[in-house]
N, C-alpha and C positions, 0 to 999 in steps of 0.2 A: 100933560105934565110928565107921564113917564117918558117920550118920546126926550124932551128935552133932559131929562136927567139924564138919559142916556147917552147923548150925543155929551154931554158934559163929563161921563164916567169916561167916554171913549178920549174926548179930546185931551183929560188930565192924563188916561194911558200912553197917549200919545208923546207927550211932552215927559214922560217919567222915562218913557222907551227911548225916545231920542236922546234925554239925556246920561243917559246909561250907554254909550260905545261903545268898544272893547280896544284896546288895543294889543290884541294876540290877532296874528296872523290867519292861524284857521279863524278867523271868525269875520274877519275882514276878504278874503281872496277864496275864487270858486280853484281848487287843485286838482289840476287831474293831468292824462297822459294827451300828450302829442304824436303820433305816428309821423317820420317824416322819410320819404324814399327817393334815394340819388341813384342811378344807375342800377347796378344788381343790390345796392345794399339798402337794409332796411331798419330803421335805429327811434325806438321810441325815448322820449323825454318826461321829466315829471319838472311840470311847471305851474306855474302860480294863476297864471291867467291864458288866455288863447295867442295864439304870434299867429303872426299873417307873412307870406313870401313877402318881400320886395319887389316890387315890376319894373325897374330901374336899374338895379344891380345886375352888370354882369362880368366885373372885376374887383374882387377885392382889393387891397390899399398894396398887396406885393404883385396884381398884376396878374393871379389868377384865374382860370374862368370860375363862376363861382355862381349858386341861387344859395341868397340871405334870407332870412326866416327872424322874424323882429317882435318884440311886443318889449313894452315898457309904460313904467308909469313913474311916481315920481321916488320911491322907492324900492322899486325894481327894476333891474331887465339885462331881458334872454337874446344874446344872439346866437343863431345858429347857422354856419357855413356850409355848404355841403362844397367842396372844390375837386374840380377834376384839373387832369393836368393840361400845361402848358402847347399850344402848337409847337410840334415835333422834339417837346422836353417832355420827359417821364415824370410821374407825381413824384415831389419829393418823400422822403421816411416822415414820419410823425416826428422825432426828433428833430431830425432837420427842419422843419418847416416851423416847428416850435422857437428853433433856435432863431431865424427868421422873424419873427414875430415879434421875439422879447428883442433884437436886435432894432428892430423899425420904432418900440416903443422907449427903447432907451436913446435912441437917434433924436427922437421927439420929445422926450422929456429930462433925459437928463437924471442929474441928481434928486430931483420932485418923484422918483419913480425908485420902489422898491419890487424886485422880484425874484421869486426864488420858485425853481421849475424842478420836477424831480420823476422819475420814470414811475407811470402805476400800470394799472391791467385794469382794463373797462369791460366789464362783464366779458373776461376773456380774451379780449385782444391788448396786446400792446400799446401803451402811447405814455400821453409826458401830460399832469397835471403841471399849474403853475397858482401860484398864489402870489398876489401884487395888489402895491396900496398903490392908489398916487395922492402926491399932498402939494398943491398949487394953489394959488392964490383962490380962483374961482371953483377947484375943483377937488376934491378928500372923495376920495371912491376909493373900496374895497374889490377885487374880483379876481375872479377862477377861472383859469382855461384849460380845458379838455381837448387833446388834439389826440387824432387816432385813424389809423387805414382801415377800411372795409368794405372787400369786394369790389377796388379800383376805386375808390370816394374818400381822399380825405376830409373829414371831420373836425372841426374845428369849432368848440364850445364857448363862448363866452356868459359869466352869469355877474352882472355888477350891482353894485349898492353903495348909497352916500355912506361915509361911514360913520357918522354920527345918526341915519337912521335905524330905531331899534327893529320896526317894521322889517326893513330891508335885511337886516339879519337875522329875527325868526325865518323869513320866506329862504333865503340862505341854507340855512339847516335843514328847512323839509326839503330841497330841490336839487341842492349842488352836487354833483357827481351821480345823480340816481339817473342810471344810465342803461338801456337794455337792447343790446344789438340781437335781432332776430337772425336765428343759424337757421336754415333751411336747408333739408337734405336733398339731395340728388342735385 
């Protein structure tokens, strides 16, 4: 008898626990840091979940060499660029390449696409945040790009979210911009 009371106290825990979710972001997403290293540079990320390379990509969408670093789910997600330069072109500035960027996605979307780019400092180096909605028929996404030189590696952050997910905007606030380039001496 006690055996089955038991498995009955465990089973109504069960069903009490289940139904009890959360939706806060720490309580749904494991967060921690990503180390990820392009040539001499080395730059950790604070993300929501794990991102894996791409084994397919070896040009991004303007054309330069590039290893992508991807995770996503249906309310979040990270890209992260690492870009060297062009055969016998020099990498372009973080501004420029910024400019670049918002240029290819205003070419593509048009008036559906709000964006506003502004010069910040990423743990010390120079570069250009951007903050952009797009609002299309199929598609209302929010997102942040972080673009920035280091040690010959343009850098190039993307972090998106539906905009109607609340989800995607907790994870938003613990992630976006926490940003830590390793300075190494000598």
């Amino acid at each position: 008898m006690k055996k089955w009371l038991t498995i009955l106290l465990m089973g109504v825990m069960l069903v009490f626990i289940s139904g009890c979710s959360s939706d806060n972001a720490i309580d749904n997403y494991s967060f921690g840091h990503k180390v990820i290293k392009a040539g001499q540079s080395e730059v950790t990320y604070e993300l929501p979940f794990d991102i894996g390379v791409q084994p397919n990509t070896t040009a991004n969408a303007l054309g330069y060499p590039v290893t992508t670093y991807l995770g996503a789910d249906k309310n979040f997600l990270v890209s992260i660029e690492a870009i060297s330069p062009k055969a016998g072109q020099a990498l372009p500035t973080a501004d420029a390449y910024a400019k670049e960027t918002q240029a290819f996605f205003e070419k593509s979307f048009g008036s559906k696409l709000k964006w506003q780019a502004n010069a910040t400092t990423i743990d010390g180096v120079n570069g250009v945040k951007a903050d952009a909605e797009l609002v299309a028929e199929q598609a209302k996404i929010h997102f942040f790009q972080y673009t920035f030189v280091d040690k010959g590696v343009l850098w190039n952050i993307t972090y998106q979210y539906p905009i109607n997910s609340t989800m995607g905007a907790q994870i938003s606030d613990l992630v976006v911009g926490k940003i830590q380039i390793t300075k190494k001496e000598g």
